[in-house]
FIKOLZA-1660 file (N, C-alpha, C; in steps of 0.1 Angstrom, whole numbers, plus 5000, padded with zeros to 4 digits):
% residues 114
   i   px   py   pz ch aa at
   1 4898 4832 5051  A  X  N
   1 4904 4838 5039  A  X CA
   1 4901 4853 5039  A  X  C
   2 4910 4859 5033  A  X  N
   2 4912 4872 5033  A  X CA
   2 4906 4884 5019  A  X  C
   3 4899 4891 5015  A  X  N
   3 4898 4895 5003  A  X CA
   3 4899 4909 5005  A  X  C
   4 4906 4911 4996  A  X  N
   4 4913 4928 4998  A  X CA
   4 4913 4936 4984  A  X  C
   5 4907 4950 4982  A  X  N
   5 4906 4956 4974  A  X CA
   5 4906 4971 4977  A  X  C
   6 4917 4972 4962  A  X  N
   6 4927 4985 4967  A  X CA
   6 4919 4994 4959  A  X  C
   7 4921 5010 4962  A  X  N
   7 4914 5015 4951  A  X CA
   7 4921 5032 4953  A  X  C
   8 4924 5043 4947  A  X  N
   8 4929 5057 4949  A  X CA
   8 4939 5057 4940  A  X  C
   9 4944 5047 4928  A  X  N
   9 4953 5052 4922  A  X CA
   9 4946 5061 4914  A  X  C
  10 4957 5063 4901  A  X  N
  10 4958 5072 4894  A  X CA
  10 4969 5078 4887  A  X  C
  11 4967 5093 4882  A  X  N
  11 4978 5098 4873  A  X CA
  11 4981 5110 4880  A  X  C
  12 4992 5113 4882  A  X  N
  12 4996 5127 4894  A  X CA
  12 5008 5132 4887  A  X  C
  13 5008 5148 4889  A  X  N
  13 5018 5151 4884  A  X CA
  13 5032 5147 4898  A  X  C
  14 5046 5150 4892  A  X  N
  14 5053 5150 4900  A  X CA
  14 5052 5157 4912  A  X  C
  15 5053 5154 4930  A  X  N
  15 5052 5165 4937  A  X CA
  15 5039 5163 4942  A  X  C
  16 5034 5160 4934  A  X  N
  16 5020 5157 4940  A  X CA
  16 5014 5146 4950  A  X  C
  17 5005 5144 4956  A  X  N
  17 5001 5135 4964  A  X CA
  17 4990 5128 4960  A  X  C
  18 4988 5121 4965  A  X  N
  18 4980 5100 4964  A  X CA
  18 4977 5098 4975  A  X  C
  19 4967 5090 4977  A  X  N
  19 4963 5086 4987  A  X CA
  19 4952 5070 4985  A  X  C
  20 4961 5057 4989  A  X  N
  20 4956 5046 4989  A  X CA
  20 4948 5041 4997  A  X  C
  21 4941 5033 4991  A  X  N
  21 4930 5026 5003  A  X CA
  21 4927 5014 5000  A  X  C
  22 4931 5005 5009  A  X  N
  22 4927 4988 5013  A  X CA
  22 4915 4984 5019  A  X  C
  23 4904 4980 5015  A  X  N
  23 4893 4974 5020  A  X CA
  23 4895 4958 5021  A  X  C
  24 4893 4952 5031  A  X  N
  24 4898 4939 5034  A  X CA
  24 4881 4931 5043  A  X  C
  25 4881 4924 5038  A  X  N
  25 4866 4912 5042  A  X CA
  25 4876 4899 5050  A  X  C
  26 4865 4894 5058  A  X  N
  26 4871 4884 5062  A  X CA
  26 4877 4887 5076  A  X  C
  27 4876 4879 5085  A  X  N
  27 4879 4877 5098  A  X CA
  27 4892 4882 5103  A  X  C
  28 4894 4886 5117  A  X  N
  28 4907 4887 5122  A  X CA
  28 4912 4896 5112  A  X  C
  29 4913 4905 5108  A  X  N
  29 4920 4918 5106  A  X CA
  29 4931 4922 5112  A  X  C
  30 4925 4927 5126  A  X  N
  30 4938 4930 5137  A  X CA
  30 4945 4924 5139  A  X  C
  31 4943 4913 5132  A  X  N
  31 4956 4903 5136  A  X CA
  31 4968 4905 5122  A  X  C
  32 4964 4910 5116  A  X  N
  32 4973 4907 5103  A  X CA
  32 4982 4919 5101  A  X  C
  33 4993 4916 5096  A  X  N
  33 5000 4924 5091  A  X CA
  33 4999 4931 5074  A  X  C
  34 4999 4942 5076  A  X  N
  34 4992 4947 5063  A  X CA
  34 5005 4960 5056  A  X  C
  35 5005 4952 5043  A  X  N
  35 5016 4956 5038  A  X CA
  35 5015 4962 5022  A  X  C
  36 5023 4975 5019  A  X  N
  36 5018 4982 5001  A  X CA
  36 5031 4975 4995  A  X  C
  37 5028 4969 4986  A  X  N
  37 5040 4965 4977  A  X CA
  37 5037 4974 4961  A  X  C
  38 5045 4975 4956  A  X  N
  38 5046 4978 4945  A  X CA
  38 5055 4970 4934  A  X  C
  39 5046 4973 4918  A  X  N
  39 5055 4963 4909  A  X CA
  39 5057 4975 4897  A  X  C
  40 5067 4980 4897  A  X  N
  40 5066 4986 4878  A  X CA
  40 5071 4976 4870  A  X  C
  41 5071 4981 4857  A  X  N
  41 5072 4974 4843  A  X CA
  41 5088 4966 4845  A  X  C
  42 5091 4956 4844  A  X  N
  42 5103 4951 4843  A  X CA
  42 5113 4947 4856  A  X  C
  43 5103 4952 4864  A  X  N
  43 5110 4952 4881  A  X CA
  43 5103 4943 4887  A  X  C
  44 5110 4939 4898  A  X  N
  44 5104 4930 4911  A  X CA
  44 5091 4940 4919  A  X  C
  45 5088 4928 4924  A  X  N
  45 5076 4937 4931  A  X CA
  45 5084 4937 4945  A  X  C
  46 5084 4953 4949  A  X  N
  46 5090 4955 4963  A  X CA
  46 5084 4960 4973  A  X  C
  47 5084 4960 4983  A  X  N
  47 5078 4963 4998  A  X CA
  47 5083 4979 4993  A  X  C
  48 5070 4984 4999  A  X  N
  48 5067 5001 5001  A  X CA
  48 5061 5003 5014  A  X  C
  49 5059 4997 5023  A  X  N
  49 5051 5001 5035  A  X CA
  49 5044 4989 5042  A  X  C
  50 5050 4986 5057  A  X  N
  50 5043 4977 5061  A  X CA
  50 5039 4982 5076  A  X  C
  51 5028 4977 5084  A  X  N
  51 5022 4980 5096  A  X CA
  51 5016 4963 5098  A  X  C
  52 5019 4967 5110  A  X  N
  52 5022 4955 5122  A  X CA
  52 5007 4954 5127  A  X  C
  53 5003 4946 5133  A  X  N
  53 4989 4944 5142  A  X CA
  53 4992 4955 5154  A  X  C
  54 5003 4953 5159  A  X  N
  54 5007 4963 5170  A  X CA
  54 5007 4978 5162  A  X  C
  55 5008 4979 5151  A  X  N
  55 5007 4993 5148  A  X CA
  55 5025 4999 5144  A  X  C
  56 5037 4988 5145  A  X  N
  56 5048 4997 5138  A  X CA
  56 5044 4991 5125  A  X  C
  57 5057 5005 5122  A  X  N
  57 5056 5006 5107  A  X CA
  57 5073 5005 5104  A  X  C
  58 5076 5001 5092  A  X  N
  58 5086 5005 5084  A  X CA
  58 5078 5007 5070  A  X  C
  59 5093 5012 5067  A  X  N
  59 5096 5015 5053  A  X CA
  59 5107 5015 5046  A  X  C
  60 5109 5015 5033  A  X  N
  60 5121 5012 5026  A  X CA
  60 5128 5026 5027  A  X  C
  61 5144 5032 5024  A  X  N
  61 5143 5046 5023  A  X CA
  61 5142 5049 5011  A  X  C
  62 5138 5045 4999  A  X  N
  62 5129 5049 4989  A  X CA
  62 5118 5060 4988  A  X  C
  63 5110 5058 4999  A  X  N
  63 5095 5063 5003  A  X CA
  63 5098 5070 5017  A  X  C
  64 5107 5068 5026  A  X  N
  64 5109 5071 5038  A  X CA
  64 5107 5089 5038  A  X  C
  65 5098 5089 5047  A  X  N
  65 5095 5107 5046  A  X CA
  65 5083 5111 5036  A  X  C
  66 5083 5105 5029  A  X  N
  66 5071 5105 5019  A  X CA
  66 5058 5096 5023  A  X  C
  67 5057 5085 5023  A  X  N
  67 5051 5079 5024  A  X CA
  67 5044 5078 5039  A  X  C
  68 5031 5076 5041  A  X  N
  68 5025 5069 5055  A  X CA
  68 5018 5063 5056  A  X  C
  69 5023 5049 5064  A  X  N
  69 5010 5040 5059  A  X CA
  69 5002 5038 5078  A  X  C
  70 4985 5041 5076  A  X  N
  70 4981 5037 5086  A  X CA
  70 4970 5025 5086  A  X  C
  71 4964 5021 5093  A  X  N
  71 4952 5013 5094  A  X CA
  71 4941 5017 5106  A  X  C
  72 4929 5010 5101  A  X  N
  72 4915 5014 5111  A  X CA
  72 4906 4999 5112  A  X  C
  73 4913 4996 5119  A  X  N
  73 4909 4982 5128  A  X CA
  73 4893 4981 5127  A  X  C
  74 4887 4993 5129  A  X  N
  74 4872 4991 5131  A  X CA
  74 4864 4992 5114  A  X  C
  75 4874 4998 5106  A  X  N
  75 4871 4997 5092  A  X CA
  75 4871 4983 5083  A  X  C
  76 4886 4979 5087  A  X  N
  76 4895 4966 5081  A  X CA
  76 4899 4976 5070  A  X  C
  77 4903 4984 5071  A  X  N
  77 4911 4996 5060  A  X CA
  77 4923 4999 5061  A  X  C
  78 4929 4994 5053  A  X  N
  78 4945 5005 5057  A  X CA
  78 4951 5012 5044  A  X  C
  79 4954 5021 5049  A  X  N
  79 4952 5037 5040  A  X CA
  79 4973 5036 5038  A  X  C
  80 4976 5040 5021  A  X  N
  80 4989 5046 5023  A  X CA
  80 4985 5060 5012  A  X  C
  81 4993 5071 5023  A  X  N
  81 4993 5083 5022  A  X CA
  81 5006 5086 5014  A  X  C
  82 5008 5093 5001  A  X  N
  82 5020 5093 4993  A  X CA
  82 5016 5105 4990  A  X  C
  83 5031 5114 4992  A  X  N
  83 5033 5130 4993  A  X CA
  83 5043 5130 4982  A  X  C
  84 5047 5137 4981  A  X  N
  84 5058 5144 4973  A  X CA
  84 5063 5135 4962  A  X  C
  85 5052 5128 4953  A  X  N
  85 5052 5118 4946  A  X CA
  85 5066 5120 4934  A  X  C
  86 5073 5107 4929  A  X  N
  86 5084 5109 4919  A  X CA
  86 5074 5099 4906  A  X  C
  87 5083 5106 4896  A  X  N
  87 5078 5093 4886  A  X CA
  87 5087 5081 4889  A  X  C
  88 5095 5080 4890  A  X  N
  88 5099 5067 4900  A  X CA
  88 5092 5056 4908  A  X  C
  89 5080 5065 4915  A  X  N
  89 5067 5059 4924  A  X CA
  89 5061 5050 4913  A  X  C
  90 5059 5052 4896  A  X  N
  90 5049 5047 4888  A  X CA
  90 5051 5031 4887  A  X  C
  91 5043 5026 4891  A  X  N
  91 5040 5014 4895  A  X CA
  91 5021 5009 4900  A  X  C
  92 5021 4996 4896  A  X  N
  92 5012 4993 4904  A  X CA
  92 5011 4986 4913  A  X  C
  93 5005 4992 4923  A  X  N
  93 5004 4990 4936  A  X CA
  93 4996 4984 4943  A  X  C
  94 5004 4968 4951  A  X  N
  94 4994 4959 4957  A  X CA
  94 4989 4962 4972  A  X  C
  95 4982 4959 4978  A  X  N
  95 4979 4954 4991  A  X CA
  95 4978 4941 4998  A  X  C
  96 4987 4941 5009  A  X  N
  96 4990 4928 5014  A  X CA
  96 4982 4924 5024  A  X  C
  97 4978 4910 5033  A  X  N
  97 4981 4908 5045  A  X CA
  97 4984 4896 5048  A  X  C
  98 4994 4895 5057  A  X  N
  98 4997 4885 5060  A  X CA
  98 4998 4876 5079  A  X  C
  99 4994 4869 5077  A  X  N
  99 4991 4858 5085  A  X CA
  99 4994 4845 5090  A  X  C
 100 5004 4841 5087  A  X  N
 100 5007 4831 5087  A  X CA
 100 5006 4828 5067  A  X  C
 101 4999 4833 5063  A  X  N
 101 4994 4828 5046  A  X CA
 101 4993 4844 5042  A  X  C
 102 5000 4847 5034  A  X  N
 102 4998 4861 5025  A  X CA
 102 4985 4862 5015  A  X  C
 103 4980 4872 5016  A  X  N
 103 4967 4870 5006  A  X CA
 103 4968 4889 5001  A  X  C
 104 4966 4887 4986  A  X  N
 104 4970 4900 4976  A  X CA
 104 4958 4908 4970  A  X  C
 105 4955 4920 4970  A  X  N
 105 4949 4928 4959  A  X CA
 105 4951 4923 4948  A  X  C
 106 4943 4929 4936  A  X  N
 106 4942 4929 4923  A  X CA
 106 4949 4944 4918  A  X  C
 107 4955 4950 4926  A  X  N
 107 4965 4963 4924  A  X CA
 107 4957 4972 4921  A  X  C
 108 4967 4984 4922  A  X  N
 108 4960 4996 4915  A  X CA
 108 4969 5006 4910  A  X  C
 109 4970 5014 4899  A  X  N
 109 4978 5018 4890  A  X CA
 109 4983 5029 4896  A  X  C
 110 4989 5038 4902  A  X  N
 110 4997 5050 4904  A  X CA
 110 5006 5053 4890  A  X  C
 111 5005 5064 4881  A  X  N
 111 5014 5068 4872  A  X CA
 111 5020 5080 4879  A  X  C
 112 5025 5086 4879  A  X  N
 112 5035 5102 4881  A  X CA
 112 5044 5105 4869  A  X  C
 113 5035 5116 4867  A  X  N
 113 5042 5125 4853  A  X CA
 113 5053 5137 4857  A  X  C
 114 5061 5135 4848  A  X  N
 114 5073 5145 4853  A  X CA
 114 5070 5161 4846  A  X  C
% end
């Protein structure tokens, strides 16, 4: 089993940058696919950034150009880097991995003020 805990949100002005971070316990890391979802108020929760065990990445074009999400195998960490933030972005924001069985953060809040 997987335990994962996100932490770097916050309140940013528009334009501004964020920088997430996933701490993950538990075995086999490299193996997992590690994914940022986001949920705001009244919306579905949607994929923001996923990275592969091999290391690709997508993204939605939402975030595309903004966003980057990397990982550090030897940490069990995977970092999403958010630039040119919108209030749009305001949401809270999960961490994923998945393995055969998806296992979730307890989120963390990103606001962006306009």
């Amino acid at each position: 089993q997987v335990q994962l805990v996100e932490s770097g949100g916050g309140l940013v002005q528009a334009g501004g940058s964020l920088r997430l971070s996933c701490a993950a316990s538990g075995p086999f890391f490299s193996r997992y696919t590690m994914g940022w979802y986001r949920q705001a108020p009244g919306k579905q929760r949607e994929l923001v950034a996923r990275i592969t065990s091999l290391g690709g990445t997508n993204y939605p074009d939402s975030v595309k150009g903004r966003f980057t999400i990397s990982r550090d195998n030897a940490k069990n960490t995977v970092t999403l880097q958010m630039n040119n933030l919108k209030p749009e972005d305001t949401a809270v924001y999960y961490c994923n991995a998945l393995l055969g069985e998806s296992y979730w953060g307890q989120g963390t809040l990103v606001t962006v003020s306009s």
